[in-house]
C-alpha positions, 0 to 999 in steps of 0.5 A: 925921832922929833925930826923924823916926826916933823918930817911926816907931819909936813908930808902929810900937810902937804899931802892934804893941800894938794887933794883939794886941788887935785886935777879933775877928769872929765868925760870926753864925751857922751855927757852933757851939762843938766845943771850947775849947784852954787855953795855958800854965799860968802868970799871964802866958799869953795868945795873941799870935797864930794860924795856920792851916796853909794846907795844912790840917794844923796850926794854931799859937800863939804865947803870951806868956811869964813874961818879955818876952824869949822868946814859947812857940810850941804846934803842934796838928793840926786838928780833933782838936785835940790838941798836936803840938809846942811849945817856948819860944823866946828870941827875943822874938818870933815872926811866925807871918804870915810863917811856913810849914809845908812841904807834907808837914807835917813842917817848920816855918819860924818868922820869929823878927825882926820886921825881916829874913828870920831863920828856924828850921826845926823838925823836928816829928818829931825836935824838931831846931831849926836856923837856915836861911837864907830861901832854904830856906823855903817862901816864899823871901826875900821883901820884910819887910812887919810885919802886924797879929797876927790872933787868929783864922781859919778852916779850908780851907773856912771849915769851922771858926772858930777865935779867942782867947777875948775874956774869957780870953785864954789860951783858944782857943775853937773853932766848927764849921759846924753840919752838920759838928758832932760831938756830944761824949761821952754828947750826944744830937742836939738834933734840928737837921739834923746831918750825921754821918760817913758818910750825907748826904755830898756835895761841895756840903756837905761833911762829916766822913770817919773813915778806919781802918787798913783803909781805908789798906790797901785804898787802898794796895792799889789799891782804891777804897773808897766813904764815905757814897757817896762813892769814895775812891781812892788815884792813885800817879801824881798826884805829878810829878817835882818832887813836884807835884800833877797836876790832877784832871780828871775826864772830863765826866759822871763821878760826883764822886770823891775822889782821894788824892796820895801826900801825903795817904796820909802824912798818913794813915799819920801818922794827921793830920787834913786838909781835901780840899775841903769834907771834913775826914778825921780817923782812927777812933781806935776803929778803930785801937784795936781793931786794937791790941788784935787 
């Protein structure tokens, strides 16, 4: 009985040091590189597993730490890229497979045991960490099922590739549809067929929707605003009882339109990044600059 104990044990050891060195799949092509992410700035770092937000606000990372005894986990909001939240965890592991955001995106519900439903609820706003019991996630209490660490993922529409650089494994290195590619600063179009924000939209394609301050308020307002020929409205009534979604079933013969619940109007009062179908929506930073500055 000891030995056959032993014996599962060493499997699984093995089994869990193989996952963070499985092979990555990348995409043949179709994909350019947008943008590469660099983890903790110490010798050791190196990314030991991905997330992506199935709601399509985040994505997550877990970093080795200095010491074996606690793993650095680092939150960033899609497609802007940019670092939301991140804190060093003493408890050897976490297992971001069977982890969940809740819906509005302010909570996050890390499984810290590799063996039994252990969870902390990260308050992203306040920063707050408490232990809860697994009745309260997302997910409920289910049955622990250990996985294989994946390194790397795709968006909501397979709209970005995002995968642990196989040479310097610190780095996240992040590739984007090429009709959805945004040049960087001071880069001209090399004459590929690039789909901009606004003109060429469709619900077939897909493509990127910058929203405002302007655009928030006139849909709060009721108004329908239209981006590259696209209506946008805001339905207040979209939400039932138990905060729920109402399906959106347009009458037949009606032109394509993109409806918005309540959640996606928070997430555009926080200024988050989100996929609705094939578009991802990210704020006009210029915009909301220049009424600052106003």
């Amino acid at each position: 009985m000891k030995r056959v104990i032993v014996t599962s044990l060493f499997v699984l050891f093995v089994l869990f040091t193989w996952a963070q060195t499985q092979p990555i799949d990348k995409p043949n092509k179709g994909y350019r590189f947008q943008h590469r992410i660099k983890g903790p700035k110490y010798k050791k770092s190196k990314v030991l597993e991905l997330m992506v937000d199935k709601y399509g606000t985040y994505l997550v990372a877990t970093f080795r730490g200095e010491k074996s005894s606690y793993v650095y986990l680092y939150i960033y909001n899609l497609y802007t890229w940019d670092e939301k939240y991140k804190i060093k965890l003493d408890d050897n592991r976490c297992e971001l497979y069977n982890s969940s955001f809740d819906e509005s995106g302010e909570y996050f519900y890390v499984n810290y045991d590799i063996y039994r439903n252990k969870f902390k609820r990260i308050d992203l706003k306040t920063g707050n960490i408490e232990k809860v019991d697994c009745s309260e996630t997302p997910n409920g209490c289910q049955k622990i099922e250990p996985q294989i660490y994946k390194v790397d993922g795709y968006t909501v529409g397979n709209n970005y590739y995002i995968y642990r650089d196989e040479k310097y494994e610190n780095y996240m290195r992040i590739l984007v549809k090429k009709e959805m590619y945004i040049p960087k600063d001071g880069e001209m179009d090399s004459g590929d067929d690039f789909m901009f924000d606004e003109p060429g939209l469709n619900p077939e394609n897909g493509g990127t929707i910058e929203f405002g301050p302007v655009d928030i308020r006139n849909l709060k307002a009721g108004n329908e605003i239209e981006k590259g020929g696209i209506p946008i409205f805001f339905d207040t009534s979209a939400i039932d009882a138990s905060g729920n979604k109402i399906q959106y079933n347009p009458a037949a013969g009606e032109p394509y339109k993109i409806r918005l619940t309540q959640i996606e109007i928070n997430k555009l009062d926080k200024k988050i990044s989100f996929v609705y179908d094939k578009f991802v929506f990210k704020p006009d930073w210029d915009a909301f600059e220049q009424e600052e500055k106003n």
